[in-house]
N, C-alpha and C positions, 0 to 999 in steps of 0.2 A: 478669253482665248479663242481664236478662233485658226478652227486646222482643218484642209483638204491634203489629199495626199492620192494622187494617181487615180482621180473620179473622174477626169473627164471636164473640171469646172472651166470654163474659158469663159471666156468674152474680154473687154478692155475694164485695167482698173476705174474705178470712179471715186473721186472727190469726196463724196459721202463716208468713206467711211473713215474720214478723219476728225467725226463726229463722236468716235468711241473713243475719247481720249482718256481711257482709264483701260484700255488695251494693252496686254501684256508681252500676247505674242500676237503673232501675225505670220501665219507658218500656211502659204498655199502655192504647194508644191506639184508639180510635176503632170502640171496639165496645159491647157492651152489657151493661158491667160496670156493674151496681147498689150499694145500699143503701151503708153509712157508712163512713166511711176510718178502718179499726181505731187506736186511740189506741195497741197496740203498734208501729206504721210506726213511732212515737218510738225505738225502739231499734233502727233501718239508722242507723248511727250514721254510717257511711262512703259513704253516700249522695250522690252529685252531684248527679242529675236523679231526681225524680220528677215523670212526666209520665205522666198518665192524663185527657187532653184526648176531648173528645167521646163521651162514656159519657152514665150516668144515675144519676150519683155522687148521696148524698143526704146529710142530715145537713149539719156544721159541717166547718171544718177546726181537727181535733184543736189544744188547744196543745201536745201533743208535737211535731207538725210544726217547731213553732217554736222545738225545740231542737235540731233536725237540723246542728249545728254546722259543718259540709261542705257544705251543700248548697246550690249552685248554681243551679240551675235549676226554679222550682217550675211548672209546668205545668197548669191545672185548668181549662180554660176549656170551657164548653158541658158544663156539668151542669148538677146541680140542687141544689148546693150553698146552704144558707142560714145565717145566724148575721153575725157583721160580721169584719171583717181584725182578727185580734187586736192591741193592743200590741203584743206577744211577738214580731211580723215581724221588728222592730230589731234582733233578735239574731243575725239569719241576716246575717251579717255578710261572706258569700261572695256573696250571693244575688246576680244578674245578669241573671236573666229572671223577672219574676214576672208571671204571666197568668192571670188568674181571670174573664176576661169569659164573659157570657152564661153566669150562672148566677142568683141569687136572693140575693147579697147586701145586706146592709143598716148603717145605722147609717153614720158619719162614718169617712174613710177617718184613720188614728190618725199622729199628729205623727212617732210614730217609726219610720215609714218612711223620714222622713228620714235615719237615721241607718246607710242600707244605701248606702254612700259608693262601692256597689263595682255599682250596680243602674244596667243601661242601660238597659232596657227593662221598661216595665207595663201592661200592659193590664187598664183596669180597667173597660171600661166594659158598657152590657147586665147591669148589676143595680138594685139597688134604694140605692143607696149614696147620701148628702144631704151638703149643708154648703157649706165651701169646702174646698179642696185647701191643706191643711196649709203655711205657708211653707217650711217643712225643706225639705218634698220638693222645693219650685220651688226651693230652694239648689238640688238635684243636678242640675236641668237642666244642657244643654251651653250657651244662651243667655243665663246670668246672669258675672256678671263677681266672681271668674275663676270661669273658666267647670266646669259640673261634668261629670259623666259619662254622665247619665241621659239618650236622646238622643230617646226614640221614652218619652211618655205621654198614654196615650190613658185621658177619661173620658169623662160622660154631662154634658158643658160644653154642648150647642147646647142651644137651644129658651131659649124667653120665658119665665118663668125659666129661668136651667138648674136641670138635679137637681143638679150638682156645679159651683160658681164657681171656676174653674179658669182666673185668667190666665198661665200658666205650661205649660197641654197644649199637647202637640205636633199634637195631634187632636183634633175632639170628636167623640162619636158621635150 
């Protein structure tokens, strides 16, 4: 395990440490860790949580990310992350938190989020993201009949239009 939380830790991530591949978590939060999420984090193969929330993350989020076959809990919100939610999410098939607000994303949030049957919670909103909210994902609500899992999603639904048509958010931002 390894965890910062509000130290101060910065600099840019490196490559090296997709060396701990018996890594569990990966939780370093709230400092001023830069530049782009090495595309080897794909190989923390045994990864639950990575959560690197309130940094100055830049760049996409790698599609290796979205083979993290383990992993639980994706955490990225309040960077500066940009690119769109890949397809590829659908296959995090554990996933249960995924939070990527207040970053710089874009493009249409992708059908096959809905197929993460196991996701309670999303936080999507505070990017640049467009469209409507994918039917899939309004299955997982907990308000559709029978009812699904998904209990708490928040997008960018308010305002005349909204950025994201979303009768199925739990919140709009």
């Amino acid at each position: 395990q390894t965890q910062t939380e509000d130290d101060g830790l910065g600099g840019e991530l490196v490559s090296e440490l997709s060396v701990l591949n018996t890594l569990r978590f990966l939780i370093l939060e709230q400092g001023t860790i830069s530049g782009p999420i090495p595309t080897e984090f794909g190989d923390l193969n045994r990864l639950l949580i990575l959560d690197m929330d309130f940094n100055q993350i830049t760049g996409v989020i790698p599609d290796e990310i979205y083979g993290l076959n383990s992993l639980q809990q994706l955490d990225l919100n309040d960077n500066e992350i940009t690119g769109s939610i890949s397809s590829n999410i659908g296959d995090l098939q554990f996933l249960t938190f995924f939070q990527v607000d207040h970053n710089q994303l874009s493009d249409t949030i992708p059908s096959e989020m809905g197929d993460l049957s196991n996701l309670r919670i999303a936080f999507l909103s505070d990017n640049d993201l467009t469209g409507e909210m994918p039917s899939e994902v309004c299955a997982l609500r907990n308000n559709t009949s029978p009812p699904g899992v998904l209990g708490v999603l928040v997008t960018d639904c308010s305002g005349n239009p909204p950025e994201v048509d979303c009768p199925c958010c739990s919140s709009c931002a």
